[in-house]
C-alpha positions in Angstrom: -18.5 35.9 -51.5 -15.2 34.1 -53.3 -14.2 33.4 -49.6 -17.8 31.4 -49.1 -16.4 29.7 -52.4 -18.8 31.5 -55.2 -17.1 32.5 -58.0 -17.4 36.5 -58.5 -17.6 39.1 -61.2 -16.4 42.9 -60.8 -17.6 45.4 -63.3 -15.6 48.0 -63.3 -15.4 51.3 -65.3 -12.0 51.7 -66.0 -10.2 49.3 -68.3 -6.9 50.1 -66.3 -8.1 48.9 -63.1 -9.2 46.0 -64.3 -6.5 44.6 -65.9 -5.1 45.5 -62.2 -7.6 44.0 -60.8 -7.6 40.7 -63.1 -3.9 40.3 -62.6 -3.7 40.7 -58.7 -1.5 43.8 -59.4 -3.9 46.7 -57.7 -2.6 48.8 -54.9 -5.6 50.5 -52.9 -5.1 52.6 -50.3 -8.5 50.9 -48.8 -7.4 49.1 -46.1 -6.9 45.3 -46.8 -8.0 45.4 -50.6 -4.7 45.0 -52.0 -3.9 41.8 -49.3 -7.2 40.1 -50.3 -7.0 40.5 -54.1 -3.5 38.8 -54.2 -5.3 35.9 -52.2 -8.4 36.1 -54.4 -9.1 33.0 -56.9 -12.5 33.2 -57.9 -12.4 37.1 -58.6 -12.6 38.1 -62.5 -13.0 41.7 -63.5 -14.6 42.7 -66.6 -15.5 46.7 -68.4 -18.7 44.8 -69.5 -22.2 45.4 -67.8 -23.5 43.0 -69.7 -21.0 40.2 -69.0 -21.8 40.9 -64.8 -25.2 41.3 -65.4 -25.3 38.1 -67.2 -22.5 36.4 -64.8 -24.9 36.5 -61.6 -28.7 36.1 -60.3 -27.4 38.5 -57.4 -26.1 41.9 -58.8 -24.4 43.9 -56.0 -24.1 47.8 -57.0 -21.4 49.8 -55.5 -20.8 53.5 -56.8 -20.5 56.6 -55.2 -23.3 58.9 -53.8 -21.3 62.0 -52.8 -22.7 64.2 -50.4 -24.5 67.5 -50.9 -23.9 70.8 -49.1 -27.2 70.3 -47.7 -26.2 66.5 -46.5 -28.7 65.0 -49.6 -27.3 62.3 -51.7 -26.1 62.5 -55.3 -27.5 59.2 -56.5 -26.5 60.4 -60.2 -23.9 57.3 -60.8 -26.7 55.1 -59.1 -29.2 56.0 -61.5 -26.7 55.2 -64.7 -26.2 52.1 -63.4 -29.9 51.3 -62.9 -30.8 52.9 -66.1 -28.1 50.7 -68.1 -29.1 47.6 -66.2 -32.6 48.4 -67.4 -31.9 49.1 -70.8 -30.2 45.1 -71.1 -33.7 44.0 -69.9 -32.2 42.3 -66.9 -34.6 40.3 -65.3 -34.7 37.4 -62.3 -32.4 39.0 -60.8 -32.1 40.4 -57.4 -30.1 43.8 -57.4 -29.0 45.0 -53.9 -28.0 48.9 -53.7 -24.9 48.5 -51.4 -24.5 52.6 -51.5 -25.6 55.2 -49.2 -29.2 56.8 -50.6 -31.9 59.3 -49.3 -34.6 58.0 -47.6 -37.3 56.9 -49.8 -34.9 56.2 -53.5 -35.6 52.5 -53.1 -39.3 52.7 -52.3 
């Protein structure tokens, strides 16, 4: 998104990584992460779900959705998320679930 030249807010759990984060410091093992977040302008990182929710009219959601021993989904940090986004009364806003969930969660 910064690279199409939109500004971007990261909410991020842990007030550590965002400082990281905020001062191009992070080393990720991901590949590439730590390259593009010491090129990244645009890209503020805040512990607030409020400030994101508030920053943006699109509100990507990545967390984890371990798998099960039977191959199902947890969706446990998904439904936080969409729970807490509730409870600020978010609306017109389109929310995109950008994690792997069981077939029918969305529906």
């Amino acid at each position: 998104a910064e690279a199409a030249g939109f500004d971007v807010t990261a909410v991020e759990t842990r007030a550590e990584r965002v400082r990281q984060i905020n001062h191009r410091s992070l080393c990720d093992d991901e590949p590439l992460v730590t390259q593009m977040l010491a090129r990244a302008r645009r890209l503020h990182a805040t512990t607030s779900l409020r400030e994101g929710a508030a920053f943006s009219s699109v509100l990507l959601v990545f967390v984890p959705t371990p798998s099960g021993e039977e191959g199902e989904y947890n969706h446990a940090h998904l439904d936080a998320v969409l729970s807490r986004l509730n409870s600020l009364r978010v609306s017109h806003k389109h929310i995109v679930v950008c994690c792997t969930v069981m077939p029918g969660y969305c529906d």
